[in-house]
Backbone bond lengths (Angstrom), bond angles and torsions (degrees), N, CA, C in turn:
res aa  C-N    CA-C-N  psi(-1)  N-CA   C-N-CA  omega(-1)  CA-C   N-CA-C  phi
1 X - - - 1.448 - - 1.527 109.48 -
2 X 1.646 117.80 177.53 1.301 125.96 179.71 1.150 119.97 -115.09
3 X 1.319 139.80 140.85 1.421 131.87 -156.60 1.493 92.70 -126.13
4 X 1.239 157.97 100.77 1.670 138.61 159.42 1.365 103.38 -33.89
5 X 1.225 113.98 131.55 1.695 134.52 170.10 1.226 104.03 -87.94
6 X 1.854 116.57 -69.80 1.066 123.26 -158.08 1.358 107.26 -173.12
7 X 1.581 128.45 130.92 1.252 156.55 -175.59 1.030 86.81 -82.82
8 X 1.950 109.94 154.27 1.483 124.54 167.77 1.605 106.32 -144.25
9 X 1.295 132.59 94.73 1.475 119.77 171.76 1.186 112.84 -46.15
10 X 0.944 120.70 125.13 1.662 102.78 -168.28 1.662 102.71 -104.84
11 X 1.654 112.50 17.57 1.564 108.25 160.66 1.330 131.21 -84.64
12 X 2.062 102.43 6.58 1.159 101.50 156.90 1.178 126.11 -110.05
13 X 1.457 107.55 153.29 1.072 99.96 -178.81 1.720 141.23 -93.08
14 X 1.845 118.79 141.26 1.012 117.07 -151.17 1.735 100.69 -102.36
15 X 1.181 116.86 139.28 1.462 127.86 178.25 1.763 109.33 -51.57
16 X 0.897 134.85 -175.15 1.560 132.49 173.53 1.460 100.45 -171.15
17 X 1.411 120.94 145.12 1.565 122.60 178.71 1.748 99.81 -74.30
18 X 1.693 125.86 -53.10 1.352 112.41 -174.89 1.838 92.02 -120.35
19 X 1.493 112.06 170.97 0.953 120.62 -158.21 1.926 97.22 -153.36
20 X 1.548 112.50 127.22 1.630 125.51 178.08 1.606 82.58 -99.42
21 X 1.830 106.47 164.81 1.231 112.00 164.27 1.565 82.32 -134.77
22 X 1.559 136.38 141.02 1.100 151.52 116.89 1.060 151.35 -2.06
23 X 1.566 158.63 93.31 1.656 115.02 172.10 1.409 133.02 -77.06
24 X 1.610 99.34 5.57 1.686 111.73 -154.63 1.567 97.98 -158.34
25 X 1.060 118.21 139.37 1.144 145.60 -178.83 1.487 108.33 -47.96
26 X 1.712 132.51 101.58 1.359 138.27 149.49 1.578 134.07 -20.39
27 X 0.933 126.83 105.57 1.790 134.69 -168.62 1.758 88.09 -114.69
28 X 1.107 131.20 -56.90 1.647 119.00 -151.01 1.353 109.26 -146.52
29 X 1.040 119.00 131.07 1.790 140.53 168.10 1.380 128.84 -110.15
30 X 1.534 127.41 132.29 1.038 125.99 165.37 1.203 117.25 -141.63
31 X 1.421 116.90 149.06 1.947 128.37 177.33 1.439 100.07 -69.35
32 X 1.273 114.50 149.42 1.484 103.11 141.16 1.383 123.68 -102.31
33 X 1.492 110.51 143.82 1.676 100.20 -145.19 1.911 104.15 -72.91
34 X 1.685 111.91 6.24 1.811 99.87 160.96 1.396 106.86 -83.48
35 X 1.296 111.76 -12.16 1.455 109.56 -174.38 1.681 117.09 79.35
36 X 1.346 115.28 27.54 1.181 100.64 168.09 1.649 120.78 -136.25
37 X 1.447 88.78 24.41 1.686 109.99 173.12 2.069 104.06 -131.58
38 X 1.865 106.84 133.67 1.385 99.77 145.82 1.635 106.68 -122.97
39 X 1.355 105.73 171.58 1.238 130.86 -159.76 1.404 103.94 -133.61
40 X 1.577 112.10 109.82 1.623 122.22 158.70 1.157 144.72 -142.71
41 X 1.506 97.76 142.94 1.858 94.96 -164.49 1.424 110.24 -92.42
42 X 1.491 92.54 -175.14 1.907 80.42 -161.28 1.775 90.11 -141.07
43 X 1.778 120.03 149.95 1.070 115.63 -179.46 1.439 102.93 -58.08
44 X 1.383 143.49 -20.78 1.870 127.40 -150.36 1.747 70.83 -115.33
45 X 1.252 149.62 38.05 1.152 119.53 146.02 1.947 109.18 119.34
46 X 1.214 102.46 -55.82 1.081 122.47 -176.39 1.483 117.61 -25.13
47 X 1.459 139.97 150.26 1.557 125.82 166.43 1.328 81.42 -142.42
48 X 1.434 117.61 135.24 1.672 151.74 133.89 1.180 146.16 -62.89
49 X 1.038 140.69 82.77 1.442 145.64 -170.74 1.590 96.46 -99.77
50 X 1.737 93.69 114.53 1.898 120.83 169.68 0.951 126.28 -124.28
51 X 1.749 112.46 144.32 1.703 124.11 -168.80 1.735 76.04 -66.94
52 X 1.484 77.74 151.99 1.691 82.65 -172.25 2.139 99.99 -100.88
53 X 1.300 89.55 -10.70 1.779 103.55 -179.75 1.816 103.21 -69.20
54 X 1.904 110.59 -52.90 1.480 90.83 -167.64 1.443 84.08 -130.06
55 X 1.581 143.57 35.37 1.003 137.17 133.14 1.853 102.50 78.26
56 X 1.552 118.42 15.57 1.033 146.97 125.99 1.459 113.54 -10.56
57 X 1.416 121.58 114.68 1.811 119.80 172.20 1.403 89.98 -108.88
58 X 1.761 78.95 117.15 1.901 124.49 174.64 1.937 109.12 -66.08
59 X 1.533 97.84 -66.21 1.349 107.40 167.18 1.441 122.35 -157.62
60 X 1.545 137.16 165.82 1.462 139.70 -153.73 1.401 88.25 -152.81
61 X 1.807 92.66 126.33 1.460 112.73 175.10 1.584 101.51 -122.97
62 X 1.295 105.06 164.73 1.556 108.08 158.67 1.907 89.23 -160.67
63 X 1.346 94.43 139.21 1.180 116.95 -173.51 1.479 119.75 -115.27
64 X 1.633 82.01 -43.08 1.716 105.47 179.74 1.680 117.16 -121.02
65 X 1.487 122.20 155.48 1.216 106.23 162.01 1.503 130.99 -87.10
66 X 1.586 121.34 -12.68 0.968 158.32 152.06 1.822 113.62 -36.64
67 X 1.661 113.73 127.85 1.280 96.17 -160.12 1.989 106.56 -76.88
68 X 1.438 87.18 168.25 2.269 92.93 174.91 1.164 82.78 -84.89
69 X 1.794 110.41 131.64 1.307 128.82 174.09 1.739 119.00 -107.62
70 X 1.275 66.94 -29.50 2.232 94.92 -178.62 1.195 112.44 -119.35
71 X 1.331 133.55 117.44 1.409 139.47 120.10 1.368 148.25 -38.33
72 X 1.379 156.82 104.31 1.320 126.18 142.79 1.530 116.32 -167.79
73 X 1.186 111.22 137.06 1.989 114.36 -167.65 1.670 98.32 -87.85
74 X 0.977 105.79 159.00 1.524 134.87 -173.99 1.633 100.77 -62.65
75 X 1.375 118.94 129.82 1.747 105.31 -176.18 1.680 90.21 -49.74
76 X 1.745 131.22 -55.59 1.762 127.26 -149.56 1.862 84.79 -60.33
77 X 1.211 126.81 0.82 1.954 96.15 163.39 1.505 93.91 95.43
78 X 1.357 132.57 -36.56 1.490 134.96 -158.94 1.421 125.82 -77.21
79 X 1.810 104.54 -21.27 1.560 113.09 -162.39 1.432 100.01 -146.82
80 X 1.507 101.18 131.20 1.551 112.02 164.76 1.288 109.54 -119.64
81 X 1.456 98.57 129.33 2.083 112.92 175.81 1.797 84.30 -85.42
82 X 1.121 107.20 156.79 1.124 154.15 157.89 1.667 147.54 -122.78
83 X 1.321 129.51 70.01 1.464 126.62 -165.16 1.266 101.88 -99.28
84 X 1.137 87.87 158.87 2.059 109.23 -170.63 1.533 108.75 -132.82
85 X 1.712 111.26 164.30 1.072 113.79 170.81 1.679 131.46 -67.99
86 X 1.299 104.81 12.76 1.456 110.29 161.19 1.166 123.41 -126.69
87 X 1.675 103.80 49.69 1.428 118.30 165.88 1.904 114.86 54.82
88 X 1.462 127.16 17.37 1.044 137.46 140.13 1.227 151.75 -77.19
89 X 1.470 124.19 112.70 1.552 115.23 -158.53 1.347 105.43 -101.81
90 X 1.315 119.41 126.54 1.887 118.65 -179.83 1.373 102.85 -106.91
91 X 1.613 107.64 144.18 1.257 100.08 160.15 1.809 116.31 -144.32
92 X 1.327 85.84 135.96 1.319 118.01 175.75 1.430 137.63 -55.34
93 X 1.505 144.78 123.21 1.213 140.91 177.64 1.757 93.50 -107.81
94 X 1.663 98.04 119.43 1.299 98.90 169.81 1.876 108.42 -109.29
95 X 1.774 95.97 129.28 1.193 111.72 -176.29 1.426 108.34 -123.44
96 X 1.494 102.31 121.34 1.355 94.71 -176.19 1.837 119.20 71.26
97 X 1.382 95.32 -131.08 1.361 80.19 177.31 1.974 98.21 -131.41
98 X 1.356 91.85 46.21 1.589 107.51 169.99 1.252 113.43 -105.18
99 X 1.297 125.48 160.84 1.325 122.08 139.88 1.775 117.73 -123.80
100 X 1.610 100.52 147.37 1.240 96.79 -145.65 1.908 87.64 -132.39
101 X 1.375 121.85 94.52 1.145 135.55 175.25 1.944 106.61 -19.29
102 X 1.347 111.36 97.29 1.659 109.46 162.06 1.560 123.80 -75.86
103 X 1.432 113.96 -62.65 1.599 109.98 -179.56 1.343 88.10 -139.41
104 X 1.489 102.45 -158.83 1.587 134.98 -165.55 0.899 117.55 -165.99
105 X 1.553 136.26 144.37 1.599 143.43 130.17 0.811 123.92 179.76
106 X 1.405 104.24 166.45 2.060 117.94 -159.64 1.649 87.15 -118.72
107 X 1.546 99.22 138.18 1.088 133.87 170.57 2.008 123.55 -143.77
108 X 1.244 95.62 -1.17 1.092 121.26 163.53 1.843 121.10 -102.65
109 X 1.722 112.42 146.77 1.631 108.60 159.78 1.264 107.44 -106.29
110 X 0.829 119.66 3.21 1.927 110.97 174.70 1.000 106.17 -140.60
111 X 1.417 136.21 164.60 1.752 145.47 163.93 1.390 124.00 -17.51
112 X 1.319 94.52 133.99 1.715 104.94 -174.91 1.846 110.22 -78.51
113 X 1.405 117.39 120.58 1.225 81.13 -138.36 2.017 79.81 -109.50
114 X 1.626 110.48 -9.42 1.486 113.18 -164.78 1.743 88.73 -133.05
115 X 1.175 111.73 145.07 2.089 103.01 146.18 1.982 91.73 -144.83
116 X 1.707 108.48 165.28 0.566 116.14 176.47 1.742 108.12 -169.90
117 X 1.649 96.12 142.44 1.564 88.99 -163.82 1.503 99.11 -114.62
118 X 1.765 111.93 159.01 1.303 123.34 175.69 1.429 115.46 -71.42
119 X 1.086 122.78 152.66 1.440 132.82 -175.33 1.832 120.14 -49.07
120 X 1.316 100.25 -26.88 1.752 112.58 -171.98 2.066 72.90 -104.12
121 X 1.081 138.51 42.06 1.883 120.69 157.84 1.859 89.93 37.12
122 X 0.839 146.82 -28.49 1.499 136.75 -162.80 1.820 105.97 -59.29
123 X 1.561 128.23 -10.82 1.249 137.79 -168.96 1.303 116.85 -160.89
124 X 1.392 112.67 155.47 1.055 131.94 -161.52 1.982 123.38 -137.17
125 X 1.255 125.97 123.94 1.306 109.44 -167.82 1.609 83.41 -108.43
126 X 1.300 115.65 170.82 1.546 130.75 156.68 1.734 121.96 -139.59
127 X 0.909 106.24 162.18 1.451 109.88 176.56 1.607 114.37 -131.36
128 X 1.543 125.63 103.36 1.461 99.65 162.55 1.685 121.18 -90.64
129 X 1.456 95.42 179.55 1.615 106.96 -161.83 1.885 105.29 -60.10
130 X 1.053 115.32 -4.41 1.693 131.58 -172.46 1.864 92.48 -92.50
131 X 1.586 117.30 -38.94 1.412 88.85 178.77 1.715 92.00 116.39
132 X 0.978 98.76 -5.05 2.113 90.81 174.82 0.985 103.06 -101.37
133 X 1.433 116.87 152.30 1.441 150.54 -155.60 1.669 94.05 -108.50
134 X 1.465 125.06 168.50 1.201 141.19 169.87 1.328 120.33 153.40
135 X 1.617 104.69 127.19 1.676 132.14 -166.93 1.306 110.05 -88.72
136 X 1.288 119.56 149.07 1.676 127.11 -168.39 1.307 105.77 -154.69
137 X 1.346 102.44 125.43 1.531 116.58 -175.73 1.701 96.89 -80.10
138 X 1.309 93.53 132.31 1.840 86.65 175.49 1.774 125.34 -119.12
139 X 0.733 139.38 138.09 1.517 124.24 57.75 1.926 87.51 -108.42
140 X 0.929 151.38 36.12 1.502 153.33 -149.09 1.709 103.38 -120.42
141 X 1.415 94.77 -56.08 1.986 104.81 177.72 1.625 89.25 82.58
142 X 1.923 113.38 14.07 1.789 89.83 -179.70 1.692 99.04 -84.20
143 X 1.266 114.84 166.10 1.440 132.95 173.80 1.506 109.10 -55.98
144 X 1.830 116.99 125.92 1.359 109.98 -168.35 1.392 87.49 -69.36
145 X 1.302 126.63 153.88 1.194 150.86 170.58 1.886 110.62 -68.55
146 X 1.352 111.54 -56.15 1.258 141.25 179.96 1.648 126.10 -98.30
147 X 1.647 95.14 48.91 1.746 104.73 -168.32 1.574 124.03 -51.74
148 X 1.933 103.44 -4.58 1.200 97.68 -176.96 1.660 119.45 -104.05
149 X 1.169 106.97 0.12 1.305 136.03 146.86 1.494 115.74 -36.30
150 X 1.197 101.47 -58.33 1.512 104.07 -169.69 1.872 120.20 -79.38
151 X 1.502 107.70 -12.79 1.263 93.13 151.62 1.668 151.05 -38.53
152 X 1.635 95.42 -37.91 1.656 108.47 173.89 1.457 119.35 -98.92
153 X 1.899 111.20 20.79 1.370 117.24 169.12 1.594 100.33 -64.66
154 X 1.921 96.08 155.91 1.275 99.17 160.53 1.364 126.04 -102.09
155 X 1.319 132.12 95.56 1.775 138.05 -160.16 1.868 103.53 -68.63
156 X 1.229 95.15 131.11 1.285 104.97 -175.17 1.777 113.91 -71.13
157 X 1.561 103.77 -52.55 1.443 104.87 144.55 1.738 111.62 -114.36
158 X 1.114 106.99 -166.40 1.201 125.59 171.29 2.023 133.68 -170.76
159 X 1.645 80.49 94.89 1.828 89.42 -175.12 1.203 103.08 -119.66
160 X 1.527 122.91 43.28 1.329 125.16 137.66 1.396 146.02 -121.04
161 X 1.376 93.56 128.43 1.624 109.08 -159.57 1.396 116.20 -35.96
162 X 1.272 82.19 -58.75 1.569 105.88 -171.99 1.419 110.13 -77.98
163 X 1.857 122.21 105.33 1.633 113.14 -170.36 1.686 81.30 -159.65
164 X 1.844 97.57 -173.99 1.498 117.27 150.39 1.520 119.00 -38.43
165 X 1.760 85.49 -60.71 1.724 89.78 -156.44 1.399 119.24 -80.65
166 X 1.596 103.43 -19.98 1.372 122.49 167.32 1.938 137.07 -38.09
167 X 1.417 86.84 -30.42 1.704 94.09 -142.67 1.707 118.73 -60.94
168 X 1.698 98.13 1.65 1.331 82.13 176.81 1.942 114.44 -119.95
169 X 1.602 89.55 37.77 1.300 88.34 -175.71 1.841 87.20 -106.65
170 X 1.114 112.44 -7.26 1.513 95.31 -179.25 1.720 114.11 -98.15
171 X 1.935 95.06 157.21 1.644 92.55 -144.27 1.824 95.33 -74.99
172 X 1.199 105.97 -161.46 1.475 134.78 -152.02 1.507 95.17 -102.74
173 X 1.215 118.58 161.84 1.915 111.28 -171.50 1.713 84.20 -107.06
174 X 1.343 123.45 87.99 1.199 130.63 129.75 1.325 118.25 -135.59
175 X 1.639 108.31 177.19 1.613 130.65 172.57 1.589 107.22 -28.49
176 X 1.189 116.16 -75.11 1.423 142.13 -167.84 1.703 103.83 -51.80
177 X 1.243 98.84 -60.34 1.798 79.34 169.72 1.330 141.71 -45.22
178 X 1.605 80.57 142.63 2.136 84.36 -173.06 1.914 98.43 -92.72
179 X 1.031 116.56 145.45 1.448 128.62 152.68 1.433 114.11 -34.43
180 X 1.270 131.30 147.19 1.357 133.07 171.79 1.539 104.33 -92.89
181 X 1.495 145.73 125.71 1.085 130.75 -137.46 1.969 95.77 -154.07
182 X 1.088 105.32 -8.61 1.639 122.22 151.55 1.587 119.16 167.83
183 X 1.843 106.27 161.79 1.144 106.54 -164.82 1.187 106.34 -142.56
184 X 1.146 126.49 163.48 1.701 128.62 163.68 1.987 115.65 -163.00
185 X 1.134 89.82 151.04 1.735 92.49 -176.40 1.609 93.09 -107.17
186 X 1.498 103.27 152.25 1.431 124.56 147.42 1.781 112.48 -44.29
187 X 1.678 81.34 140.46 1.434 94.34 165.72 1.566 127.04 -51.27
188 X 1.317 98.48 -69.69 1.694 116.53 153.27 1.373 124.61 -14.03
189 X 1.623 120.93 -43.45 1.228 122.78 -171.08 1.542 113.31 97.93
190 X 1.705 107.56 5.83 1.919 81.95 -168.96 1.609 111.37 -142.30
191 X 1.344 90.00 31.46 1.800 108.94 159.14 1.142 108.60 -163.01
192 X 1.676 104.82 160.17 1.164 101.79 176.26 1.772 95.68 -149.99
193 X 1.549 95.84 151.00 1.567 89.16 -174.39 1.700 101.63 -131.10
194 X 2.076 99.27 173.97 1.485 79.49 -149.26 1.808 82.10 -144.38
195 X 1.261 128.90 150.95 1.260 110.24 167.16 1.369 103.37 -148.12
196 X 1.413 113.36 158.86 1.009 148.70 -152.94 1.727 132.34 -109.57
197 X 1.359 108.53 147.40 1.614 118.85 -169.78 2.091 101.86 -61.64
198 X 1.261 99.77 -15.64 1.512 102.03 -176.38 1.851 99.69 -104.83
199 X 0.803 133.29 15.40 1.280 144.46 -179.75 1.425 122.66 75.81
200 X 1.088 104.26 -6.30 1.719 114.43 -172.86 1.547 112.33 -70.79
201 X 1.482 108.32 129.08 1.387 96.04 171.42 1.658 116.95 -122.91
202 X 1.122 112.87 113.90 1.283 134.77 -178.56 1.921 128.33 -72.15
203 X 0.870 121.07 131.75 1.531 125.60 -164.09 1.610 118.08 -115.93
204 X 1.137 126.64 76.46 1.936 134.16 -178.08 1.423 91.24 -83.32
205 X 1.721 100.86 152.87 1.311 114.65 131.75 1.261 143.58 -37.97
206 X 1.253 118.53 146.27 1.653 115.45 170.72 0.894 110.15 -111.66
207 X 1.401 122.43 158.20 1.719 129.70 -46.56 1.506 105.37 -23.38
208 X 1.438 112.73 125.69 2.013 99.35 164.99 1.531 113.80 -103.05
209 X 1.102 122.61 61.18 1.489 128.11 -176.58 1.502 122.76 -48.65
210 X 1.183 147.84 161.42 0.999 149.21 -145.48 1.406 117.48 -77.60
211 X 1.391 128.98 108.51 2.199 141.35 -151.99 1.415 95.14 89.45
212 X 1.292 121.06 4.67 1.749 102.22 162.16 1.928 112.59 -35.85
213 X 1.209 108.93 143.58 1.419 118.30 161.34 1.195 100.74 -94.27
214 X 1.576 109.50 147.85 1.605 125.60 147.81 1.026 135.46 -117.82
215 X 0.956 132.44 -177.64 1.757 143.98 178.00 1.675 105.05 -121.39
216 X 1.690 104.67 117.60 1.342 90.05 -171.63 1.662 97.63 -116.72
217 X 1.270 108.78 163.42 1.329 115.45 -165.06 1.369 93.50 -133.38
218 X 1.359 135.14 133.36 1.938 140.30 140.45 0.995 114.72 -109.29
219 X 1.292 110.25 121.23 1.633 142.98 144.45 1.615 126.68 -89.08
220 X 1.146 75.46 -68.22 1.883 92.74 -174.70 1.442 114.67 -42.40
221 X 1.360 118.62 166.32 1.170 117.00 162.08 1.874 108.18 -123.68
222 X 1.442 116.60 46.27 1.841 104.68 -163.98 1.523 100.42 166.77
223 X 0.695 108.19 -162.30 1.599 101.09 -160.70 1.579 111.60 -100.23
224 X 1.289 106.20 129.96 1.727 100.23 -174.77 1.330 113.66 -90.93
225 X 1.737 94.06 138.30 1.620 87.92 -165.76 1.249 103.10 -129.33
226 X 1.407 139.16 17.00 1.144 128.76 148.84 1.601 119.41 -150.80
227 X 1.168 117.70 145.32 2.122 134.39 -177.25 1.159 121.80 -127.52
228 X 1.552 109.14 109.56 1.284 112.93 -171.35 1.891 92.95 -134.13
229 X 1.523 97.14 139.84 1.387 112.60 -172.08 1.724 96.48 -96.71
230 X 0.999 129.70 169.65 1.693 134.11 172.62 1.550 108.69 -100.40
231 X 0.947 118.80 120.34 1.337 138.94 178.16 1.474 101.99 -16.06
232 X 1.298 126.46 -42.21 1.691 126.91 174.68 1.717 123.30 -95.57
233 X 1.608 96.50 4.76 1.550 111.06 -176.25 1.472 122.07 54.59
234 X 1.324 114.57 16.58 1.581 114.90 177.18 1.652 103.40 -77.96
235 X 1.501 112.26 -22.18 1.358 101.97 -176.67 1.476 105.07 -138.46
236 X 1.623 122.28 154.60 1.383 125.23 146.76 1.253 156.46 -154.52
237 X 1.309 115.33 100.72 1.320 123.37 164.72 1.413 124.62 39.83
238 X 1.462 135.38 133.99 1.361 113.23 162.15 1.690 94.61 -166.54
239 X 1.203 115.50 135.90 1.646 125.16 -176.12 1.637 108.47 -132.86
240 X 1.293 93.74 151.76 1.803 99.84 -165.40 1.342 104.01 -150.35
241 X 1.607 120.41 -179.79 1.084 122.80 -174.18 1.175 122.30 -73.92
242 X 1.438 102.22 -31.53 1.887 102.43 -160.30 2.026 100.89 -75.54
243 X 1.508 97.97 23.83 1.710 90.86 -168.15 1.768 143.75 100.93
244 X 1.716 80.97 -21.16 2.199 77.63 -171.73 1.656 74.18 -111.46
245 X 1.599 80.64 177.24 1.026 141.54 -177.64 1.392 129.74 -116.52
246 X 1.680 141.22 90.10 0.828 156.41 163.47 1.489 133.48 -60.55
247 X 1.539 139.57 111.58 1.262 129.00 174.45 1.836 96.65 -132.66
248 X 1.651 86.66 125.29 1.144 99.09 -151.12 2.128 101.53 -119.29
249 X 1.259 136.95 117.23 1.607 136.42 -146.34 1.613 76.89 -90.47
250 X 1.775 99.68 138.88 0.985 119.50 -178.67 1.501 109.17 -122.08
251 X 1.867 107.48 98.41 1.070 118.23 157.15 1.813 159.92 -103.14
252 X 1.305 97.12 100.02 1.859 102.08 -148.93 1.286 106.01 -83.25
C-alpha cells in the first residue's frame, strides 16, 4: 500500500546546491545510470547532455524541430534513445562527453510518449501518446522482427503502460474511465504503479496482467503526469497538474 509522507506545492520555491538555466522549455530527463551524465530535451527540439557534478552543458543537438518527449540511456551507459513529438526515436552513441547520432526510426504517428530498455541494452520498448506498443532491436532502432519474443524480455525500467506485463493496468472501454497518463514499476520487480487523467494514483502487482486488482489512492486534484519510485523503493514520487507534488512511503 501507499502511505502520503509529504505534499510539496511546488509554487514554492525550493533552494538547489547547483542550478542549469535553459533557452527552451524542458519536456524529458534522464540519469545516466554511472551517474555522471544528465540528458535533456527541450520543447523547440533541442537535447542536452550535462556533467551531472556542476550541471555544465557537455553537448547540444537538435535533430528535430519537434519537441524531446522521451528520455532514457541504455542500463551498459553507451546509448541514449531519444523520442520526439513526431513520433521519431533517435539514438545516440555517447562518447566521451559527446553525443554522436547512431540510428533512427519512426514507428510511431504521434509522440513518443514512454521508451524503455531490456536489461542486456540489446532492446527497446516504446510507447506513443495513442497507446501503441513497439519493440526495437538495439543499438540499430530496426523494427524487432519477432515482437512476440519480447514479451519475456527483462526491462530494466518500465514506464510503459501499454506492454505484456502491463495489461491490466489499462482502463476498461467506458465513459467513466480515466486515461492512464503515467507509470512506473519498482525496482524490485513487484509493483507497479500507475496514474491517472482523474488524478488517482493506483498501485498493482507485477506482472499486472489482465483483472489485476488495485489499490487506489487520491491526492491530486488534475491529471498525474509523472511516477518515479526511489532507487530503494521505500518511496514514490508523483506530480500532477494542479501543481504539487506528492511522495508517498511505500509499504508492501
Amino acid at each position: 500500500m501507499l502511505c502520503r509522507a509529504l505534499a510539496v506545492p511546488l509554487t514554492r520555491r525550493a533552494s538547489a546546491p547547483s542550478r542549469a538555466a535553459a533557452p527552451t522549455p524542458l519536456r524529458a530527463l534522464s540519469w545516466h545510470p554511472h551517474g555522471a551524465f544528465i540528458a535533456a530535451g527541450a520543447a523547440d527540439g533541442h537535447l542536452f547532455l550535462l556533467a551531472a557534478a556542476s550541471l555544465d552543458t557537455l553537448c547540444t543537438r537538435r535533430e528535430h524541430a519537434a519537441p524531446v518527449t522521451s528520455l532514457s540511456f541504455s542500463p551498459c551507459g553507451r546509448y541514449l534513445a531519444a523520442g520526439g513529438g513526431d513520433g521519431v526515436i533517435d539514438v545516440f552513441e555517447l562518447q566521451g562527453g559527446e553525443l554522436m547520432r547512431f540510428s533512427a526510426s519512426r514507428g510511431h504517428v504521434c509522440a513518443i510518449a514512454a521508451l524503455d530498455w531490456a536489461t542486456d541494452s540489446a532492446l527497446l520498448q516504446s510507447n506513443g501518446a495513442d497507446g501503441t506498443l513497439c519493440f526495437w532491436d538495439m543499438p540499430s532502432c530496426a523494427r524487432c522482427a519477432a515482437a512476440a519474443d519480447a514479451r519475456n524480455a527483462d526491462w530494466h525500467t518500465h514506464t510503459c503502460a501499454t506492454s505484456w506485463a502491463t495489461q491490466g493496468v489499462l482502463p476498461c472501454l467506458s465513459a467513466q474511465a480515466a486515461p492512464v497518463s503515467a507509470c512506473d514499476r519498482a525496482r524490485a520487480r513487484t509493483c507497479v504503479a500507475v496514474g491517472d487523467a482523474h488524478g488517482l494514483v493506483s498501485l498493482y502487482q507485477y506482472p499486472a496482467h489482465a483483472g489485476a486488482r488495485r489499490r487506489i489512492f487520491a491526492a491530486h486534484a488534475g491529471r498525474v503526469n509523472a511516477l518515479r519510485f526511489l532507487i530503494d523503493d521505500t518511496f514514490l514520487v508523483s506530480g500532477a497538474d494542479d501543481g504539487s507534488l506528492f511522495i508517498w512511503n511505500v509499504v508492501l
